[in-house]
C-alpha positions as MATLAB code, in Angstrom:
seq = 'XXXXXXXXXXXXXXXXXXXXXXXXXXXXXXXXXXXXXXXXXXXXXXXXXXXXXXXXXXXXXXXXXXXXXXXXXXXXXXXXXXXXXXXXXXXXXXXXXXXXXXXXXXXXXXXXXXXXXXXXXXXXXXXXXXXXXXXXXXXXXXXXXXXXXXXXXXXXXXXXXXXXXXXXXXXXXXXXXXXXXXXXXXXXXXXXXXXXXXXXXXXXXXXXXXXXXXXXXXXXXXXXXXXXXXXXXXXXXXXXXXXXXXXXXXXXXXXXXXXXXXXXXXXXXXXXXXXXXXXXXXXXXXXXXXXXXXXXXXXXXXXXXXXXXXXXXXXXXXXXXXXXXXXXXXXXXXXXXXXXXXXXXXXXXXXXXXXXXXXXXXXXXXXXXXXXXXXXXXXXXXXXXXXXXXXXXXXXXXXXXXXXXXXXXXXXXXXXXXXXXXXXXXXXXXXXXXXXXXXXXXXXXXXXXXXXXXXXXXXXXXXXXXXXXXXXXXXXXXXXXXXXXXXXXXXXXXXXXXXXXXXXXXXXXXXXXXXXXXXXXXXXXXXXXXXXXXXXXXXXXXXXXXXXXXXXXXXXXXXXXXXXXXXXXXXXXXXXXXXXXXXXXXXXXXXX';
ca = [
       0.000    0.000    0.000;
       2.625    2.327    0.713;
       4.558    1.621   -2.578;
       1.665    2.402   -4.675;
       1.433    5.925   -2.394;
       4.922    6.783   -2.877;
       4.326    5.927   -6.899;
       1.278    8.039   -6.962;
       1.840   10.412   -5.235;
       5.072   11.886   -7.597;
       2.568   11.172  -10.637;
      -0.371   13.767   -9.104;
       2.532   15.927   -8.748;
       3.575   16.151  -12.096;
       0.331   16.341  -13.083;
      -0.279   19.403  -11.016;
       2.565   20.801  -11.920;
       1.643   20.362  -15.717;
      -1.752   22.003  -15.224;
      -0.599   24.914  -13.653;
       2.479   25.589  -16.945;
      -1.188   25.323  -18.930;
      -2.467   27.594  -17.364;
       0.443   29.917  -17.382;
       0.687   29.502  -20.927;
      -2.573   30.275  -22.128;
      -2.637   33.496  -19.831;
       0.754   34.971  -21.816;
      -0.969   33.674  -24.983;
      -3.460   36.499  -24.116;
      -2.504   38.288  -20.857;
      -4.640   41.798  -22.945;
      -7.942   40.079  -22.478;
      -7.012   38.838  -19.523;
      -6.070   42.164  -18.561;
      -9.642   43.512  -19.371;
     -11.648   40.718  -18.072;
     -10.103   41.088  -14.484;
     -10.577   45.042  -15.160;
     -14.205   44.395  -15.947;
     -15.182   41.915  -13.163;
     -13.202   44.102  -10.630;
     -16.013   47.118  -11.839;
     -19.070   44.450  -11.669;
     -18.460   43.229   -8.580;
     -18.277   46.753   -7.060;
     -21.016   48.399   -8.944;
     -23.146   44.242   -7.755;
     -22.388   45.243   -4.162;
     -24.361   48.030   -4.322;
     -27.716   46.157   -5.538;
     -30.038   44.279   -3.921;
     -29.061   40.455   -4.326;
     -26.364   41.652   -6.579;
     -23.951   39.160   -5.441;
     -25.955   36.265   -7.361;
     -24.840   37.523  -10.750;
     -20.982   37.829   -9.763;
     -20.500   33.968  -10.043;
     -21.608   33.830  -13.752;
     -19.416   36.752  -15.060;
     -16.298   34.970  -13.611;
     -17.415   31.480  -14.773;
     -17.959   33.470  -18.020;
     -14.600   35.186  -18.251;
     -12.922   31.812  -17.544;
     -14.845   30.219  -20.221;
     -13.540   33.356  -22.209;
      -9.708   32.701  -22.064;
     -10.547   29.032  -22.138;
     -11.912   29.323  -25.720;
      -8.877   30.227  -27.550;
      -7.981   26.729  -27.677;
     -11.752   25.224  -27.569;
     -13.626   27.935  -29.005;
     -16.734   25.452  -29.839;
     -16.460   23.619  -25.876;
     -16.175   26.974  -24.414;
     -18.713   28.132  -26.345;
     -21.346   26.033  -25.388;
     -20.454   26.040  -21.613;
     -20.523   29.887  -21.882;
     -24.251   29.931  -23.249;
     -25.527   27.256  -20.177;
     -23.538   29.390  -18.271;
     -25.600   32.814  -19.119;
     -28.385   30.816  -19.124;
     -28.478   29.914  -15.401;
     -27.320   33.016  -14.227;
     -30.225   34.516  -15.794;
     -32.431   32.000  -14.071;
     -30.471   32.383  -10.528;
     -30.785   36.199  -10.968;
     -34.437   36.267  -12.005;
     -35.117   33.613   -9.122;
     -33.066   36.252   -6.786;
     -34.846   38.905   -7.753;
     -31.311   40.357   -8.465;
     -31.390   44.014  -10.146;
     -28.287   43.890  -12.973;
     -27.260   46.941  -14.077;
     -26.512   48.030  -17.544;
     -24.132   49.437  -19.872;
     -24.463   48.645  -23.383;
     -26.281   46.065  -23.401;
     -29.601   46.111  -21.124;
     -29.285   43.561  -18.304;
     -25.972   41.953  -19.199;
     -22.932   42.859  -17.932;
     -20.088   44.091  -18.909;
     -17.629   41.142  -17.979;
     -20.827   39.109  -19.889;
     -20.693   41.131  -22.780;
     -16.916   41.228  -23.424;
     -16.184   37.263  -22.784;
     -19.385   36.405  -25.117;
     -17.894   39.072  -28.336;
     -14.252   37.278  -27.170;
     -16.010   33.731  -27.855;
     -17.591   34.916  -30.960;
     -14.239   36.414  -32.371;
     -12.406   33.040  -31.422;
     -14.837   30.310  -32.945;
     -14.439   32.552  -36.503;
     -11.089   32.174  -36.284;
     -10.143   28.557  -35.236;
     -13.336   27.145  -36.835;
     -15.427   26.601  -39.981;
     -18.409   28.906  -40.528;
     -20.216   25.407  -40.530;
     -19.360   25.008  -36.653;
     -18.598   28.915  -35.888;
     -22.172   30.279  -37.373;
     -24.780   27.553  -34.589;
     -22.812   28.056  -31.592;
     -22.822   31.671  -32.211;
     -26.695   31.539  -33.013;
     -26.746   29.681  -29.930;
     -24.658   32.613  -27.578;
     -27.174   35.378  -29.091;
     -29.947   33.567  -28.394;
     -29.312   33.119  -24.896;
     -28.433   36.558  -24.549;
     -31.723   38.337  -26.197;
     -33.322   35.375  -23.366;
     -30.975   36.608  -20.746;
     -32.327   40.440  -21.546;
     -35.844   39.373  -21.395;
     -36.249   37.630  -18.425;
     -33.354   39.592  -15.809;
     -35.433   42.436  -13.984;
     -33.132   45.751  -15.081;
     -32.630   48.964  -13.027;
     -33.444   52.174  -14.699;
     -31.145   53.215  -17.630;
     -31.248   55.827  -20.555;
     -30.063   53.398  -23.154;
     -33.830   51.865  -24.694;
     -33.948   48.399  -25.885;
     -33.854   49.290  -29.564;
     -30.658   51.141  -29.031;
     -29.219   48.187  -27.157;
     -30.649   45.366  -30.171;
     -28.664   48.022  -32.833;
     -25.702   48.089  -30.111;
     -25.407   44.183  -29.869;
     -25.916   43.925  -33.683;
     -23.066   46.066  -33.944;
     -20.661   44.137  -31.865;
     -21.790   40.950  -32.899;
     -20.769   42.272  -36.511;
     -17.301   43.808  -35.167;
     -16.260   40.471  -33.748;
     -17.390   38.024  -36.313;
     -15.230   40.217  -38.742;
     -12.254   40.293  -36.158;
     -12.420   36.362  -35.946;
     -12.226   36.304  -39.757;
      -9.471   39.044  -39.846;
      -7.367   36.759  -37.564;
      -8.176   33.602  -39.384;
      -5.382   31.230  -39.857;
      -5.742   30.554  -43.450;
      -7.475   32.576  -45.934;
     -11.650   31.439  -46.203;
     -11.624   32.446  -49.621;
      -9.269   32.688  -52.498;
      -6.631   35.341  -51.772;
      -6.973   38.005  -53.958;
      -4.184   40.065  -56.027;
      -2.818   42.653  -53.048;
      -2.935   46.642  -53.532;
      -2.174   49.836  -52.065;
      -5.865   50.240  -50.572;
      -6.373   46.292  -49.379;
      -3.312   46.739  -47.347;
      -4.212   50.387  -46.057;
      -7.401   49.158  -44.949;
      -6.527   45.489  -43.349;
      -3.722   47.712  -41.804;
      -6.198   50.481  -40.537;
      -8.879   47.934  -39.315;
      -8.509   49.177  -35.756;
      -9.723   52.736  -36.781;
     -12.168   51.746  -39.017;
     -13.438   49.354  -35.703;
     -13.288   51.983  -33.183;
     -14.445   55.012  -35.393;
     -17.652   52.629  -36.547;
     -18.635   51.855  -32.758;
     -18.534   55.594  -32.357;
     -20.402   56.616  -35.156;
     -23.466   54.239  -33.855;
     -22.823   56.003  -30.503;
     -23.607   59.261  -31.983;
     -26.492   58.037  -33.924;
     -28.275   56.850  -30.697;
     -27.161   59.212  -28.330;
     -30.058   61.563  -28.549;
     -30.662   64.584  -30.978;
     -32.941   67.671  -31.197;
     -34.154   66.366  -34.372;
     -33.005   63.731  -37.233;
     -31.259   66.672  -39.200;
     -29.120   66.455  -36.139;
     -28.769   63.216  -35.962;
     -28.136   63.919  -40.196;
     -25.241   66.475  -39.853;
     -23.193   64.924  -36.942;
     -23.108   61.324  -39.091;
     -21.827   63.255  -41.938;
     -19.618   64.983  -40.481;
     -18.243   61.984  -38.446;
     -18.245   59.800  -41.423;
     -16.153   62.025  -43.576;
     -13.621   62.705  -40.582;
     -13.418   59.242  -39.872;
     -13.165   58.405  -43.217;
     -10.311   61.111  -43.395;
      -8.590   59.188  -40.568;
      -8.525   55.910  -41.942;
      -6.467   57.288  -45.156;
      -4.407   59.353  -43.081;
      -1.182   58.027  -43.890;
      -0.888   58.377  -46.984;
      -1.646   61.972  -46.960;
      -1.684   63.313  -43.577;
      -1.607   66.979  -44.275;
      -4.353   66.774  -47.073;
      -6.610   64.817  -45.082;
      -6.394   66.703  -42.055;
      -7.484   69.929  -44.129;
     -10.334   68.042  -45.864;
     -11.233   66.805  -42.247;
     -10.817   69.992  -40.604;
     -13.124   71.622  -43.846;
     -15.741   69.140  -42.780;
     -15.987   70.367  -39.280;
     -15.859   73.776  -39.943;
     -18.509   73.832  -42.272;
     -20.893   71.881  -39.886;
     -20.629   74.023  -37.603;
     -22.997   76.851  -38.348;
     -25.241   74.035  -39.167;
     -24.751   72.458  -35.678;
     -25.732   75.608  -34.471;
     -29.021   76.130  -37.159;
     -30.356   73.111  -35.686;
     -29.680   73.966  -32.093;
     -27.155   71.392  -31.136;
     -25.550   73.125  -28.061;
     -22.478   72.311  -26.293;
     -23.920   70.591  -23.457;
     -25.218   67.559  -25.727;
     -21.691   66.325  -26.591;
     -19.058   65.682  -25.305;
     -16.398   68.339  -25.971;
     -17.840   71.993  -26.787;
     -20.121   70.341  -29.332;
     -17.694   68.515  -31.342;
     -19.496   64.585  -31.608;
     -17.086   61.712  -30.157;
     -16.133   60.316  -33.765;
     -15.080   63.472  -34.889;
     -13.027   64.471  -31.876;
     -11.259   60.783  -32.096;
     -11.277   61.125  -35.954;
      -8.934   64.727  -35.385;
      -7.078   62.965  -32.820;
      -5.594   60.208  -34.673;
      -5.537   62.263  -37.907;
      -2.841   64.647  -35.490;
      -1.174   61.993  -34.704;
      -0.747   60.709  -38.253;
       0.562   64.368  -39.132;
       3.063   64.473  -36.441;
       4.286   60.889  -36.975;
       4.405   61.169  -41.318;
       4.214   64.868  -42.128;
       7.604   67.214  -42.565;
       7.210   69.573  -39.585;
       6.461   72.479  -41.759;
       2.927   70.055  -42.740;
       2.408   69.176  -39.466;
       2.093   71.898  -38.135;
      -0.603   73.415  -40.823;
      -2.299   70.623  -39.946;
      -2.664   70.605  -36.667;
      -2.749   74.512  -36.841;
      -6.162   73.593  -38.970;
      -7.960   70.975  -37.039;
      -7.260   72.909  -33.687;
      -8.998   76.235  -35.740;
     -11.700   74.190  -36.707;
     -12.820   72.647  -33.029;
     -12.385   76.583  -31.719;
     -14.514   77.441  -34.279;
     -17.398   74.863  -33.058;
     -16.885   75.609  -29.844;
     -17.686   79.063  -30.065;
     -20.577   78.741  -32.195;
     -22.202   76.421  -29.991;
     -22.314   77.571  -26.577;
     -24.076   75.945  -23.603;
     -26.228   77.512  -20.558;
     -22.529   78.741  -18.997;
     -20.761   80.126  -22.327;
     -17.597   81.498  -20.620;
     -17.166   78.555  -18.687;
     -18.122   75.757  -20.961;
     -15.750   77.168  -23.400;
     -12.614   77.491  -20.936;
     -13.286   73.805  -20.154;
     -13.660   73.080  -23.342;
     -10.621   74.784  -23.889;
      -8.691   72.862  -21.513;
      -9.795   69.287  -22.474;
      -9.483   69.952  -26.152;
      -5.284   71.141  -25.234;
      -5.357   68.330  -23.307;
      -6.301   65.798  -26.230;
      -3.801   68.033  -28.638;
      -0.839   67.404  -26.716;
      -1.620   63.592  -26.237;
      -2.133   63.272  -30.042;
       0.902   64.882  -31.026;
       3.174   63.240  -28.276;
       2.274   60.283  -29.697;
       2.966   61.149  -33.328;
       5.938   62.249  -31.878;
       6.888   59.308  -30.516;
       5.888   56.680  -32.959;
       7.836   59.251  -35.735;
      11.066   58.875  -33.353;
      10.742   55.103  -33.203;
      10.297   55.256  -37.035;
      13.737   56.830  -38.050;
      15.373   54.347  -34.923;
      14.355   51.671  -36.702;
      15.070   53.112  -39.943;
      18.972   53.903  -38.664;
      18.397   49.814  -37.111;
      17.620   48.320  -40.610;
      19.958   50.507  -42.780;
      22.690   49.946  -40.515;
      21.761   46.014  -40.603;
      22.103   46.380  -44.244;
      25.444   48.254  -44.553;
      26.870   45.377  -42.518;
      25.205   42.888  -44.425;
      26.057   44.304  -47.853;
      29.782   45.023  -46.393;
      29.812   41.553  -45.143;
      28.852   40.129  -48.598;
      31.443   42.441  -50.570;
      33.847   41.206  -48.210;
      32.813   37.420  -48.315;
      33.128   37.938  -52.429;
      36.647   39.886  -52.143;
      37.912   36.617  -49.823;
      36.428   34.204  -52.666;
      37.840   36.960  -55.450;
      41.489   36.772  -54.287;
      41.804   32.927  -52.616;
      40.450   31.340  -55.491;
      41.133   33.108  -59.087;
      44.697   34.854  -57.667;
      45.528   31.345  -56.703;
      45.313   30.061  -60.168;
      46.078   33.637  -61.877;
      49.710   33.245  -60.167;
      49.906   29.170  -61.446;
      49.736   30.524  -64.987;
      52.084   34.060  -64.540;
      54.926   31.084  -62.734;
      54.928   28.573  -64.906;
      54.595   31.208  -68.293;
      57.848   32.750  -66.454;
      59.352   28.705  -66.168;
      58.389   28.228  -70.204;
      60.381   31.180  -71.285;
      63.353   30.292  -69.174;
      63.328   26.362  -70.341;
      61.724   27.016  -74.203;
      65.269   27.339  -76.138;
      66.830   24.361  -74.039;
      64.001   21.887  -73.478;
      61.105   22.379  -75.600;
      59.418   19.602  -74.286;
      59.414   21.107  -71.039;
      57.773   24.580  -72.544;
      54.830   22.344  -74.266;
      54.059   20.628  -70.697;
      54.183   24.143  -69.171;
      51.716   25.794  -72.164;
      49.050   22.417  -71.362;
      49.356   23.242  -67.315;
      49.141   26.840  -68.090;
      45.673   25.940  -70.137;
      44.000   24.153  -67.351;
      44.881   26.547  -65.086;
      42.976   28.678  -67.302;
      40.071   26.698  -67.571;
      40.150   26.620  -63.958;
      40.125   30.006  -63.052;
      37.217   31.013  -65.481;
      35.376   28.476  -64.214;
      36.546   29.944  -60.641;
      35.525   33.254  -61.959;
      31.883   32.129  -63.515;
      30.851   30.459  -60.198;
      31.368   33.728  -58.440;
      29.565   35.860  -61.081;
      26.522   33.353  -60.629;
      26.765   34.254  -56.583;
      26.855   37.607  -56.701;
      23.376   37.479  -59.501;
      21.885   35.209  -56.635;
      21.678   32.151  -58.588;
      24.441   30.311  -56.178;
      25.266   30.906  -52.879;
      28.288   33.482  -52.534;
      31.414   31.463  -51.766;
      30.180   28.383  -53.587;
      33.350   28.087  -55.559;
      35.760   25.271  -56.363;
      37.604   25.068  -52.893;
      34.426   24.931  -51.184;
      32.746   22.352  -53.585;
      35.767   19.796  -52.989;
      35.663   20.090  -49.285;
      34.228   16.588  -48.041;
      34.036   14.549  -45.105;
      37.541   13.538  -45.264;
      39.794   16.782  -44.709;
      43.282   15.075  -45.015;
      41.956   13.340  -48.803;
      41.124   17.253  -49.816;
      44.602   18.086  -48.306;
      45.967   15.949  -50.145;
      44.698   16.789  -53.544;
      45.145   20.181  -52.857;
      49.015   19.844  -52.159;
      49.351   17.357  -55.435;
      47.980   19.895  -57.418;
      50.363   22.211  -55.942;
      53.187   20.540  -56.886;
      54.747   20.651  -60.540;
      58.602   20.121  -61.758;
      58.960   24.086  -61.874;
      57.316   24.814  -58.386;
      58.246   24.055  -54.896;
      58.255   20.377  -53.850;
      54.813   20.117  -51.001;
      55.191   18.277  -48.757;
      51.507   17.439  -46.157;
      52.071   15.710  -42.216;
      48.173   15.296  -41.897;
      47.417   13.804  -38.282;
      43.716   14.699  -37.860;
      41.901   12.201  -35.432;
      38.938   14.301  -34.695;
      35.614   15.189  -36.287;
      36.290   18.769  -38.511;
      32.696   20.705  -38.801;
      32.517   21.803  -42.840;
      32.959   25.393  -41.982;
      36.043   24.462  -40.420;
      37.447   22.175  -42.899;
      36.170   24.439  -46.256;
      38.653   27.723  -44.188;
      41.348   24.685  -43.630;
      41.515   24.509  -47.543;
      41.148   27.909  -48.384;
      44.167   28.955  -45.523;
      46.725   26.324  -47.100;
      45.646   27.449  -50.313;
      46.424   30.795  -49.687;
      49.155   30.811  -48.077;
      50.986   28.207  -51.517;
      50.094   31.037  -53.247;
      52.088   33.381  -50.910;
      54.848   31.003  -51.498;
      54.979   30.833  -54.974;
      54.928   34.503  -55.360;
      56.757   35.725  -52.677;
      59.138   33.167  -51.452;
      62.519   33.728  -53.449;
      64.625   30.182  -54.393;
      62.505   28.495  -52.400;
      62.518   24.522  -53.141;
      60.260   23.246  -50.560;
      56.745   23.779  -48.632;
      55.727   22.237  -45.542;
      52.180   21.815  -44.495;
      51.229   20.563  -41.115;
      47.543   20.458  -39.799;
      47.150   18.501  -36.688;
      43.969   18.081  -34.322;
      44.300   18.002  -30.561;
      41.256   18.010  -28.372;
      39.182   20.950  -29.416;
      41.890   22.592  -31.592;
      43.231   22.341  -35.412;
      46.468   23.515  -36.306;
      47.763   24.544  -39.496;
      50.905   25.344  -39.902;
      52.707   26.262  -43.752;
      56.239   26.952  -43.945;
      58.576   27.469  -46.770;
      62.438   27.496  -47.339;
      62.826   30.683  -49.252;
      65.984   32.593  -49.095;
      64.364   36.085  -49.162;
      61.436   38.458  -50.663;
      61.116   39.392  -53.669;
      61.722   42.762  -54.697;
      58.669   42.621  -57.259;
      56.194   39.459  -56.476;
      54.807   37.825  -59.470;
      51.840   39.989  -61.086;
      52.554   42.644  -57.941;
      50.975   42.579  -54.430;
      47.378   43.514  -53.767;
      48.386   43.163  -49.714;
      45.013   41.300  -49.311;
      46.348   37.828  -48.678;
      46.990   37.827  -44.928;
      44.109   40.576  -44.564;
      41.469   37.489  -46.092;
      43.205   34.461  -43.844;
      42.994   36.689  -40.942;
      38.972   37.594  -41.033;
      38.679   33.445  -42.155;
      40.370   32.602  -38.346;
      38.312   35.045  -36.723;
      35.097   34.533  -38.205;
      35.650   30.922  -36.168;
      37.000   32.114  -33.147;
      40.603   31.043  -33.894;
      44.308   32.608  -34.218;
      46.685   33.491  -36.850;
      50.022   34.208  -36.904;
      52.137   34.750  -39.759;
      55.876   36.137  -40.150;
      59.499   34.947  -40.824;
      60.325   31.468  -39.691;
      62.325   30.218  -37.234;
      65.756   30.555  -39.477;
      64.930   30.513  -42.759;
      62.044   31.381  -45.156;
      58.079   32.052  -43.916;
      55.924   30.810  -41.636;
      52.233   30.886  -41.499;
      50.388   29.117  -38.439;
      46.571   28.933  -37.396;
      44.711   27.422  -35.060;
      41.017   26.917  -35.314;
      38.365   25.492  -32.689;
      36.652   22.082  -33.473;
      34.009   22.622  -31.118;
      32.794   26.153  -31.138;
      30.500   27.800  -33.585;
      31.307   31.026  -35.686;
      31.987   34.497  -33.835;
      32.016   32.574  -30.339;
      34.619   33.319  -27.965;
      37.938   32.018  -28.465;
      38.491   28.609  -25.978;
      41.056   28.385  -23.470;
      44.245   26.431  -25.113;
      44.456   22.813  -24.325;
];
C-alpha cells in the first residue's frame, strides 16, 4: 500500500505541476484580455455590491470570463459552456430577484458582454463557418433570453438602441475572428495599395464605426441632427482611416468638414452641453485625434504643423458657435480638455515618428553590414580562389620562357598546365559571377565544392595539385583524429591554399613547402612553412596586400588565431589554429 502511495503520489505531482504551466501559458498567450476581463469583473463586482441580491450575478461573469480565455484553444467547448452558463445566471438572478445593471447592453454585464464578443471572435477564427455560425446563433440567443427575463434597473439606453448596439458588436467580432483567421476562407486576392491600407487600418475603421453608432443613438434635437453629426463623423473618420498616406491633405479636408458643420450644428440647435467636448461629436473628436497623430508621426514639420494649426482652428470654431447655458465657462473647459487631447495626439505622433527613423537607422545599418559583409565574403572568394590560379599561370609562363630554347618539351608541358589553369580560373571566376546574380550561394566556388568529409583526402589533392617540376616540392604531415565541422574544414583549404600562393609569389629560391595540420582536443592547427631565401623585390603579377588581410577575417570569423611572419631561421611561416568545437563568432576557448 505504501509503494503504490509513494508511486502516486510523484505522478499527481507532475500532473499538477503540468496544469498549472497550462495555465500559465494560455494566460501569456493572451494576458490583454485577460487584462480587461479582471478590469471588468473588478467594476461588476463593485457596482453588484451596491444592488439588492447583486452578489448572485458575480458567479456567472467569472465562470464566463474563464470560459472566455478558455476558448482560444476550444472555441466550440467553451462556447457552449458559456451559453448554459448565461443561461443559469439569468435563471439564478431572475429567481433572486437580483437588479443587474446596464451598460451597453440592457441587463448583461459588462464582464458578460466582453467574454461572449471574445467567444464569438475566437470560434471565426479557429473554426469553420459550418461550426462557428450555430454556436454563435446559440450565444445570441441566450443573450436576447438573458435580456428578457433579468429584472433591469433604470437606464437611458432603450432596448432598440441596445438590439442596434449588440448587432453592432456581434458584426465587429465576427469580422475580427475572420481578420485573424489562420488561413485565408476564400481565395486570396491580387494585393494593392488600398487592401493593405485598410486590413492595416482595421482598428480605426473598428473603433471610429462603434462611435459613429454612438452618436447616432445618443439623442438629438431632431433627425437633421442626428443627419449632420453622421456626416460629419463619417467624412472625418473616413479622413482618418487614409491618413497616412496623406496626412496633411486629409487633415485639411477633415478639418473643412468640421468647420462647415458648424454653423449648421448651431441652425439646428445642437448646443455644447449635448456632446461631449464643446459640441464637437465623439467620432469626430477621435477622428482629429488620430488624424494629429498621423501628421506628427508622417508629415515634414512644416505640414504638421498646418495641420494641426487647422484641425485645432476648426474645433475653436465649433466651440464658439455652440455655446451651452454657462458660455464662458463651458468654453474654458472646453478649452482645456481639447489642449489636453492636442498634446496627447501629437506626443504620440511624436513618438511613434522617433521610433520610425530608430528603426530606420536599425535596418539601414543592418544592411550596410550585411552588404559590407557580402562584398567582403566575395573579395575573400575573389582573391583565394582566381589569384591562386592567376599566379599558377604568370609562374609557370615565367618557367616556359626560361626552359623554351633548351628543353622544348618542357615549354609544351608548361603551355598544357598553363591551359587548365585557365580553364580553372574562369570556371573559378563564372561560379562567383553566378553568386553575386543570386543564382548560387556566394562562396560556392571550387575550394568549397571539394571540401568533403575527409579533410586530409582534400589536403591531399590540394598539395598534389600544388606541386609541378617548376614549383616548390609540397610536402603534407596530416594527423587529424577528430571530427572537422565543414565550416572548419572548407577555411582549412582555403588557408593552405592561400598561403601556396604566398609562397609561390613571394618566397625567393625556395625549393620546398611544408604543411602541417594537426587536431588536438578541441583545436586544429595549421601550420605552412617554406624554405625561401628572401622576398622578392617585385612578387609575381605585384601585391594587392590582401592575402593575410582574407586568412585573418577566415580565423576570426571561427573564433581562432593566426600568426604569420618569418620562420624560425629561414624562409616564412604561417600558423593557425582553429576550434573544433565552437560555432562562428564565439569566444575564443582556453588552449588545451
Amino acid at each position: 500500500m505504501s509503494d503504490t502511495a509513494e508511486i502516486t503520489a510523484p505522478t499527481s505531482l507532475s500532473e499538477r505541476a503540468r496544469w498549472w504551466r497550462r495555465a500559465g501559458s494560455l494566460l501569456s498567450e493572451q494576458w490583454m484580455f485577460a487584462l480587461l476581463l479582471g478590469v471588468a469583473l473588478a467594476f461588476d463586482g463593485l457596482m453588484l455590491t451596491d444592488l439588492p441580491h447583486g452578489v448572485f450575478a458575480f458567479p456567472g461573469a467569472v465562470l464566463l470570463a474563464v470560459l472566455a480565455l478558455l476558448g482560444r484553444r476550444h472555441p466550440v467547448r467553451a462556447g457552449l459552456a458559456a451559453a448554459v452558463v448565461l443561461a443559469g445566471s439569468a435563471v439564478l438572478t431572475k429567481w433572486a430577484h437580483t437588479r443587474v445593471y446596464s451598460v451597453g447592453l440592457v441587463a448583461v454585464l459588462p464582464t458578460e458582454n466582453l467574454a461572449g464578443l471574445l467567444l464569438v471572435a475566437y470560434l471565426f477564427r479557429a473554426r469553420s463557418p459550418r461550426r462557428a455560425v450555430p454556436v454563435t446563433a446559440l450565444l445570441v440567443a441566450v443573450c436576447l433570453g438573458t435580456m428578457a427575463i433579468r429584472s433591469t434597473i433604470s437606464t437611458s439606453v432603450s432596448e432598440e438602441t441596445s438590439l442596434g448596439f449588440g448587432f453592432l458588436q456581434l458584426v465587429l467580432a465576427i469580422g475580427s475572428g475572420l481578420y485573424m483567421r489562420q488561413g485565408p476562407v476564400l481565395a486570396p486576392a491580387p494585393d494593392s495599395p488600398l487592401r493593405a491600407l485598410v486590413r492595416r487600418q482595421w482598428p480605426v475603421i473598428a473603433a471610429q464605426s462603434m462611435l459613429l453608432f454612438l452618436d447616432a443613438v445618443s439623442g438629438r434635437p431632431n433627425v437633421a441632427a442626428v443627419g449632420i453629426v453622421l456626416l460629419c463623423g463619417l467624412v472625418m473618420s473616413t479622413m482618418a482611416v487614409f491618413a497616412p498616406r496623406r496626412p496633411v491633405e486629409t487633415s485639411m479636408l477633415a478639418a473643412l468638414a468640421l468647420a462647415l458643420a458648424a454653423p449648421v450644428m448651431r441652425l439646428l440647435g445642437f448646443g455644447a452641453s449635448a456632446a461631449l467636448l464643446g459640441g464637437i461629436p465623439a467620432s469626430c473628436i477621435t477622428a482629429a485625434m488620430v488624424l494629429v497623430a498621423y501628421a506628427s508621426r508622417f508629415a515634414p514639420p512644416r505640414g504638421a504643423g498646418a495641420a494641426v494649426g487647422a484641425l485645432g482652428a476648426a474645433a475653436v470654431f465649433v466651440m464658439v458657435l455652440t455655446p451651452g447655458h454657462s458660455p464662458a465657462k463651458q468654453l474654458a473647459e472646453s478649452l482645456f480638455v481639447g489642449a489636453l487631447l492636442l498634446v496627447i495626439s501629437v506626443g504620440t505622433g511624436v513618438y511613434f515618428r522617433a521610433r520610425d527613423r530608430e528603426r530606420a537607422r536599425t535596418v539601414q545599418v543592418a544592411v550596410d553590414q550585411a552588404q559590407q559583409a557580402e562584398r567582403m565574403a566575395l573579395a575573400r572568394e575573389l582573391h583565394d580562389v582566381v589569384a591562386h590560379h592567376v599566379t599558377g599561370i604568370v609562374v609557370q609562363a615565367q618557367a616556359a620562357q626560361l626552359v623554351a630554347e633548351r628543353n622544348p618539351q618542357a615549354a609544351s608541358d608548361s603551355l598544357a598546365r598553363i591551359a587548365d589553369s585557365g580553364t580553372e580560373a574562369l570556371t573559378a571566376m563564372r561560379r562567383l559571377v553566378a553568386s553575386m546574380r543570386g543564382s548560387e550561394p556566394a562562396g560556392a566556388s571550387e575550394a568549397t565544392e571539394q571540401a568533403t568529409t575527409d579533410l586530409t583526402s582534400d589536403l591531399r589533392a590540394l598539395v598534389d595539385a600544388a606541386g609541378h617540376d617548376d614549383r616548390p616540392r609540397v610536402e603534407l604531415d596530416a594527423a587529424i583524429d577528430h571530427p572537422v565541422p565543414p565550416e572548419v574544414a572548407r577555411s582549412v583549404l582555403r588557408l593552405v591554399q592561400e598561403s601556396l600562393t604566398n609562397a609561390e609569389k613571394h618566397a625567393l629560391d625556395a625549393t620546398r613547402i611544408q604543411v602541417d595540420v594537426r587536431s588536438a582536443d578541441s583545436w586544429l592547427r595549421i601550420s605552412v612553412s617554406d624554405d625561401g631565401t628572401g622576398v622578392r623585390a617585385q612578387p609575381v603579377g605585384g601585391s594587392g596586400g590582401y592575402g593575410l588581410v582574407g586568412m585573418r577575417e577566415r580565423v576570426e570569423l571561427l573564433g581562432g588565431r593566426l600568426h604569420a611572419g618569418p620562420g624560425e631561421h629561414i624562409g616564412w611561416r604561417v600558423e593557425a589554429e582553429l576550434p573544433l568545437d565552437r560555432p562562428s563568432g564565439a569566444d575564443t576557448p582556453d588552449r588545451p
